[in-house]
N, C-alpha and C positions, 0 to 999 in steps of 0.2 A: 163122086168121081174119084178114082184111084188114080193117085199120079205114082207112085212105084208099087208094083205086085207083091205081094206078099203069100206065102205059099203057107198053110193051115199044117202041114208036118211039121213046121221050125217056125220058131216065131223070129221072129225081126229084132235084129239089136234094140238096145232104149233109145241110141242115137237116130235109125231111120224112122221108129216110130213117130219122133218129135217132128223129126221132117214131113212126114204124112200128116199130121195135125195142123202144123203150120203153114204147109200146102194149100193145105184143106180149106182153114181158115182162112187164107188169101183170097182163093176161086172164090168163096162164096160172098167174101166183103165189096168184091168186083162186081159181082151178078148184082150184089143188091145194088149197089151205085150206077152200074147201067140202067138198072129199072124205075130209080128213081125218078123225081119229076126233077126238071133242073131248077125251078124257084125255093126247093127246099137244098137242094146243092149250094147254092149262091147264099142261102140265108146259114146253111155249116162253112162255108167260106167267109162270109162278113163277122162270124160268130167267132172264130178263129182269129180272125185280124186284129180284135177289137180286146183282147184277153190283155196285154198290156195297159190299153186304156185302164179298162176296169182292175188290171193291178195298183193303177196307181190313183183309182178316184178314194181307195180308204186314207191315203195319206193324204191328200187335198181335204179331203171332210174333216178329218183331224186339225189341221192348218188352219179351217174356217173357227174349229170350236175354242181355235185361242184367244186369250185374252191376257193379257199383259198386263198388271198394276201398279197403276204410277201413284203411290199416295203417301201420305203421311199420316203416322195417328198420334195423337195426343191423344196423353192421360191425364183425367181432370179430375179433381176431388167433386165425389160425388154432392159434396154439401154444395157444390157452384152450379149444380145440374138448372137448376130456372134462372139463372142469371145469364149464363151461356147462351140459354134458346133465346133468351131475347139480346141479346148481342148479334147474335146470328141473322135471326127474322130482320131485325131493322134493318142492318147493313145489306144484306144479298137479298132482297124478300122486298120489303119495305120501301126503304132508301133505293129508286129508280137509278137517281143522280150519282150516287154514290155508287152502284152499281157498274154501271157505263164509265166510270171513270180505269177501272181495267181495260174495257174495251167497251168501244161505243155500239155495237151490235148485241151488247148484254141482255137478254131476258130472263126471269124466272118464275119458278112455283114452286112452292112446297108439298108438303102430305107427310102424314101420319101413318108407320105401316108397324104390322108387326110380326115379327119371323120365330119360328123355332128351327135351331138349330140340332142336328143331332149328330156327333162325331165318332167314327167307327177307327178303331185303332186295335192293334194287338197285344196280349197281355204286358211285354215288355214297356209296351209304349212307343214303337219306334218312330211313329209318326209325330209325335209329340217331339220325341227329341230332335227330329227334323226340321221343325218347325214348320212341319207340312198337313196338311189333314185329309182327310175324305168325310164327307158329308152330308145327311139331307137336310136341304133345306127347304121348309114351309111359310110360306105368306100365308097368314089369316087371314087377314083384314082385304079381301081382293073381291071387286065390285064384279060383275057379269061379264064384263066387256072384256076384263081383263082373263075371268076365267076363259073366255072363248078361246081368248091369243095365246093360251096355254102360257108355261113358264112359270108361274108359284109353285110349282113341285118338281126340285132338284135334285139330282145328285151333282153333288161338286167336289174337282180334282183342284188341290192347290196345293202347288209345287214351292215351296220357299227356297231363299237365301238362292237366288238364280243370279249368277254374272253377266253383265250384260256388257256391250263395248264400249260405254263410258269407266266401266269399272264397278260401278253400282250396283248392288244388288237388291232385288227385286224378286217379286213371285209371278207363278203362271198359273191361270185358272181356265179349266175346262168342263163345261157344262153340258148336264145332259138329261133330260127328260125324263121323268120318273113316268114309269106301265106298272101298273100293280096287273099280273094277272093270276087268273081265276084258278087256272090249271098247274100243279106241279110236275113235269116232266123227267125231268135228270134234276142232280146236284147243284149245278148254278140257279134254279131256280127255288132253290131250297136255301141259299145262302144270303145273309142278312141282306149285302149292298147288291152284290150281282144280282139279286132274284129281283129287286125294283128298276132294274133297266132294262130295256126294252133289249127283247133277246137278239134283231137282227145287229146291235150299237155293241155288243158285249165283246166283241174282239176289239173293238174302236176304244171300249171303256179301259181294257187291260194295256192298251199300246197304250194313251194315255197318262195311265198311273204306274209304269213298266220304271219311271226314272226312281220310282218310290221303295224298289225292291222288296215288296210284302207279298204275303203268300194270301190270296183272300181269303182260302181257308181257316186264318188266323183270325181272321177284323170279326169283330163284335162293337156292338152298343158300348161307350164310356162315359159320355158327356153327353147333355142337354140343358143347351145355352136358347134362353128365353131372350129375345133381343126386343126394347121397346123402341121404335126410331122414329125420330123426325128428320126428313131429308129437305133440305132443298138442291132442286136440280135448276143450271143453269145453262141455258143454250147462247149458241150463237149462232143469230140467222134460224133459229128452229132447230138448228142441228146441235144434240146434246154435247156438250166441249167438256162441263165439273160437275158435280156434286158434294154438298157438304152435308154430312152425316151425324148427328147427333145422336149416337147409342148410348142407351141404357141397360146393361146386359149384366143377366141375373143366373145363377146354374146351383142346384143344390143335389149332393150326393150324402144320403142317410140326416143327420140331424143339421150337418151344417150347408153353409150360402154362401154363395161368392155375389158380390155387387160391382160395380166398375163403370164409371161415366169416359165412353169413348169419342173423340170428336177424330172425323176419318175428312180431309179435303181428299179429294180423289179425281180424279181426270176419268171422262169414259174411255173405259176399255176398247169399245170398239172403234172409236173415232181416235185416237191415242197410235194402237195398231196399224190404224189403217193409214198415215201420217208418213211426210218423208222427214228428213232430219231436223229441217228447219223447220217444219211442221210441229214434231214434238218438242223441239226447243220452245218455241214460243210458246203452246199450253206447258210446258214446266216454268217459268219463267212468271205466268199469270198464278200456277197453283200457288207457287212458292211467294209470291207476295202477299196470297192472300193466309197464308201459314202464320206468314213475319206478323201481319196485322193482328192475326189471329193471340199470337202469343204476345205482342205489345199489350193489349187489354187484359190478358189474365197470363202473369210470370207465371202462377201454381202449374201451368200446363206444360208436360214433361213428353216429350216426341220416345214413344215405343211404339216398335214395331211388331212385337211380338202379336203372333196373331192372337185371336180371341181364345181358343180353344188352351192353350200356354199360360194364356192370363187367368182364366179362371181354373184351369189347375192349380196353378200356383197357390193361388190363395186358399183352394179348399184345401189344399196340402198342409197349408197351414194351421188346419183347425181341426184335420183328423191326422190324427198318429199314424205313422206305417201304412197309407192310405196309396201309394204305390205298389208296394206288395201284398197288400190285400188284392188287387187289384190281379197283380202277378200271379197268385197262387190262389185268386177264385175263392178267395177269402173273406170280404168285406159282410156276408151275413152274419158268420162267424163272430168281427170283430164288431159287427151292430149288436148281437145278443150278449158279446163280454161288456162293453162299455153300459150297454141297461143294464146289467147283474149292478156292475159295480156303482151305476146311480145310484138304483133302486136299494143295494147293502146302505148307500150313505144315508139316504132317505131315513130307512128303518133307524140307524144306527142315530139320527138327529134326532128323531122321533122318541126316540127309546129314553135320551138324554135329558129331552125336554120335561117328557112326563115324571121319570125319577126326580128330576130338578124340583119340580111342585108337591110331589108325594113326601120331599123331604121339608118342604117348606111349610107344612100343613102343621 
């Protein structure tokens, strides 16, 4: 249908041609919408209405995957690691009575689990010096039931040093379901952290980790922290309220170890969260007494909050030279093959001494 004439001797300005396109294109988006059926008109009408909704359910999903941590860690020499668990067992485990005397609705249980941890960060380290991480984390130790309800295979966001309106600072952690899939498609699924989250969560994943300012195309493998735990979890009414955490967390890069006996009281995160003020006051209130008690029976126990990932940096830092910048400049085989030369010269060189020492003694 021509809505203005156009004469084949002269052609038509650029300006009326657009008009004729645009014409054009109207008439027939009309025609098609008269012809349509009206149940699919009404379903492009509810479809339309609803786009607000759905702009704002990624920020409600996000909102659900918080998690708040209200805890304490003490650092305890590893030589007190069996003395501690059974300090622990009796009082929250054990001892019923003594239990219920925080609160008479007390119940508990224990278990034995054990995680690996694996900490992705950028050559710099930025995450480390933020005292923030990103993560996978692995349950081993997970019966059927538990593999069904999914959750032993993490990726985890935690956000450190967070001010909160007491003043307090505190971390935020955000959890999210590890997909290993089959298929490599584009880039993100080629990249270490983003390729093990499930691709429709990966805009979810980045708004998440968005407060951390790193470029995922930086994070690589750094750390692998072996965690051995005994937890006890204690409820109220059945509803999880603490946890006390007895880690033993172990991490080795090239010949050296880092060791470190952690004790974590901890409030659940979800039930903590989900709390009004006076809510959270009072499980702080229950944590922190049973802290005080905690450190009445063993003074050696020193309150760091440094996360895990910081802790055993540290100490491996300790035991390898320049073990940042190796790290930085993608060096650390480099500096594994100088430090065997220069064993292995001492070796030769003790060896050499020994035998001349006897050859002279003869």
């Amino acid at each position: 249908m021509l809505i203005y004439e156009c004469h084949p001797a002269s052609d038509p300005p650029k300006g009326d041609m657009r008009m004729i396109l645009i014409d054009t294109n109207i008439v027939k988006l009309l025609t098609f919408l008269f012809f349509m059926k009206r149940s699919v008109i009404i379903y492009l009408i509810l479809l339309i209405l609803s786009l607000p909704v759905l702009a704002g359910a990624q920020a409600v999903n996000l909102a659900e995957r918080l998690r708040i941590e209200e805890e304490e860690k003490l650092l305890v020499p590893i030589e007190l690691q069996d003395k501690v668990w059974d300090f622990l067992y009796k009082n929250y485990v054990e001892d019923k009575e003594h239990l219920k005397k925080f609160d008479p609705y007390f119940n508990s249980s224990f278990a034995d689990e054990y995680f690996t941890d694996t900490y992705f960060d950028t050559r710099e380290l930025k995450l480390l010096d933020k005292n923030s991480s990103i993560r996978h984390a692995v349950k081993l130790n997970i019966t059927a039931a538990e593999k069904e309800l999914g959750g032993n295979d993490l990726m985890q966001i935690e956000i450190g040093n967070v001010s909160v309106s007491d003043g307090e600072l505190q971390s935020m952690d955000y959890h999210f379901e590890v997909k290993y899939h089959k298929q490599v498609n584009d880039e993100d699924d080629k990249n270490p952290v983003l390729g093990i989250v499930k691709r429709s969560e990966r805009d979810l994943f980045r708004q998440a980790a968005s407060p951390l300012k790193v470029d995922f195309k930086e994070l690589k493998p750094i750390l692998t922290i072996n965690d051995f735990r005994k937890k006890i979890y204690i409820n109220r009414d059945d509803v999880p309220f603490l946890s006390i955490s007895w880690d033993r967390a172990e991490a080795r890069i090239l010949w050296a170890k880092a060791e470190f006996l952690e004790i974590a009281p901890e409030l659940s995160e979800i039930t903590f969260t989900a709390q009004d003020e006076a809510g959270r006051k009072y499980m702080k209130e229950i944590n922190a007494r049973i802290i005080q008690e905690i450190k009445d029976e063993f003074p050696e126990a020193a309150g760091d909050l440094t996360p895990k990932y910081n802790k055993a940096f540290s100490l491996l830092a300790e035991k390898i030279p320049y073990l940042r910048a190796g790290i930085k400049y993608n060096e650390l085989v480099i500096l594994a093959a100088v430090v065997l030369v220069i064993i292995l010269a001492a070796v030769i060189f003790l060896g050499a001494e020994i035998i001349y020492k006897r050859i002279r003694s003869l």
